[in-house]
C-alpha positions in Angstrom: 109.0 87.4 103.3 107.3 90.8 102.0 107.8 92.3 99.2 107.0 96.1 99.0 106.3 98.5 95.9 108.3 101.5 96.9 106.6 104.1 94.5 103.1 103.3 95.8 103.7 105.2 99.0 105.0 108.3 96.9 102.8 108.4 94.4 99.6 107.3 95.4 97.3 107.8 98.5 95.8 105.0 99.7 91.9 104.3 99.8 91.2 101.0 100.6 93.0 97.2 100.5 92.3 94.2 99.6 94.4 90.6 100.2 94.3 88.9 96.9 96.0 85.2 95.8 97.8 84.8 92.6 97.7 82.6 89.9 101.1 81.3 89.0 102.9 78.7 87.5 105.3 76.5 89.7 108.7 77.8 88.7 107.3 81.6 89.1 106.6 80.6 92.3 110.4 79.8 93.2 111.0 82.6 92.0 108.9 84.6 93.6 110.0 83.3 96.9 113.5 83.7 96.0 112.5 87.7 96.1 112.7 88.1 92.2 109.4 90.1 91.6 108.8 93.6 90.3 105.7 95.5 91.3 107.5 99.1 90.4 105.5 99.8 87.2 102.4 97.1 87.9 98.9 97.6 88.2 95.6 96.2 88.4 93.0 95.9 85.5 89.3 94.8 85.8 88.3 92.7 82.9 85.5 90.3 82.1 86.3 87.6 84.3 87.9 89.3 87.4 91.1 91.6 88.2 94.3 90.6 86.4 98.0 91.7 87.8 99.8 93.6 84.5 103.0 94.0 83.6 104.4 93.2 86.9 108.0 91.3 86.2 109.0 87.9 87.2 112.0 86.4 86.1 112.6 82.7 85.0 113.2 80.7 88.1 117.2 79.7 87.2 116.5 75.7 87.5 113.6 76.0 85.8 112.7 74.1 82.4 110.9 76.1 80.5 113.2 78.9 78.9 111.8 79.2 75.8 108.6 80.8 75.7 108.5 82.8 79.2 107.2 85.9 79.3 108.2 87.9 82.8 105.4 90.6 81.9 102.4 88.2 81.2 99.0 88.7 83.0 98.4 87.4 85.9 95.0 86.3 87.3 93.9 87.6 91.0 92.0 85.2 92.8 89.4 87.7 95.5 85.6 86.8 96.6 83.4 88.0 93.6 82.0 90.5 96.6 84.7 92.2 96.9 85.1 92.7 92.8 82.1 94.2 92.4 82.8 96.3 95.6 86.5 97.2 93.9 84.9 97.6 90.3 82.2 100.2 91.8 84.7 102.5 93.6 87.1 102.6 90.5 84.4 103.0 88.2 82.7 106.1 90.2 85.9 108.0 88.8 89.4 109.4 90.1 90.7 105.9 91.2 93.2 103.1 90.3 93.8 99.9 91.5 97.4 99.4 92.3 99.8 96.8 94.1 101.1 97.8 97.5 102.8 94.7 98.2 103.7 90.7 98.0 103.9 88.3 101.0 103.7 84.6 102.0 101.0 84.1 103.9 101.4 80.3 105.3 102.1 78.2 102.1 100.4 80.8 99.9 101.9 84.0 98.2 99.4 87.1 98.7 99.2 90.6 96.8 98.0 93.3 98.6 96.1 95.3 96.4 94.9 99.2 97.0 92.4 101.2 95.4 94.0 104.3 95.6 94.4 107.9 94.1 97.1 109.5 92.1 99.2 112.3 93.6 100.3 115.3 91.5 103.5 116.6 91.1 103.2 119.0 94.0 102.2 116.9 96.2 105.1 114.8 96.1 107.3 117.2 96.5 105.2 118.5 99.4 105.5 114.8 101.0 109.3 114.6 100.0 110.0 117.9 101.8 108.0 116.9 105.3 109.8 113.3 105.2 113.1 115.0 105.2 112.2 117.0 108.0 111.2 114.5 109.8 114.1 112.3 109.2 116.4 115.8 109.9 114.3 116.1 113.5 115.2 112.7 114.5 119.1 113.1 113.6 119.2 116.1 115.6 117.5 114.2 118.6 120.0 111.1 117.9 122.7 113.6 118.1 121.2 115.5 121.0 121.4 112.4 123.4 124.4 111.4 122.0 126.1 114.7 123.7 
């Protein structure tokens, strides 16, 4: 099972990732393995005691107990070596750089975050990307047709 933020690719270039575990509570697991989770508009913040998943949206497992209070947008700890939070910290600090999820997997028993320091594209940029991924995908339906003839 994987899980995949779809705007990171467009709007952000990738520096560097990390694998990161997830603090969660036994019914947002379910979910989570049932496929419910939104990384869309997530992202990463460093704060006093380590890196902290924000505003990323899991729904209320549907046989779960606890309906009253559940918040889908509520922080979420990230469990990484303190190593590689300093090294993460460091790079975001020096300027230009966010930390944002790329993706969520099972990894054995565990659920994983894959987490990417990255840097934000600009406007023309994406469209620049957008444009060269249509030609690419216009290339290979002309080859497709080609052989089909």
């Amino acid at each position: 099972m994987k899980i995949v933020n779809k705007k990171f690719y467009r709007d952000y270039q990738e520096i560097e990732t990390f694998e990161a575990g997830i603090v969660l509570t036994g019914s947002e697991v379910k979910s989570v393995r049932n496929r419910a989770i939104n990384l869309e508009e997530s992202y990463v913040k460093i704060l006093a005691d380590g890196l902290y998943l924000i505003n990323a949206k899991i729904p209320l497992y549907k046989f779960s107990n606890h309906q009253r209070d559940y918040n889908p947008t509520r922080s979420r700890k990230l469990l990484l070596k303190k190593k590689e939070i300093i090294r993460i910290a460091t790079k975001v600090k020096a300027g230009g750089l966010t930390i944002v999820p790329k993706s969520c997997y099972t990894k054995g028993k565990f659920l994983k975050l894959e987490i990417a320091i990255a840097k934000g594209r600009k406007d023309i940029e994406k469209r620049k990307l957008e444009k060269k991924r249509a030609l690419i995908r216009e290339k290979e339906k002309e080859a497709k047709e080609f052989l089909k003839n």
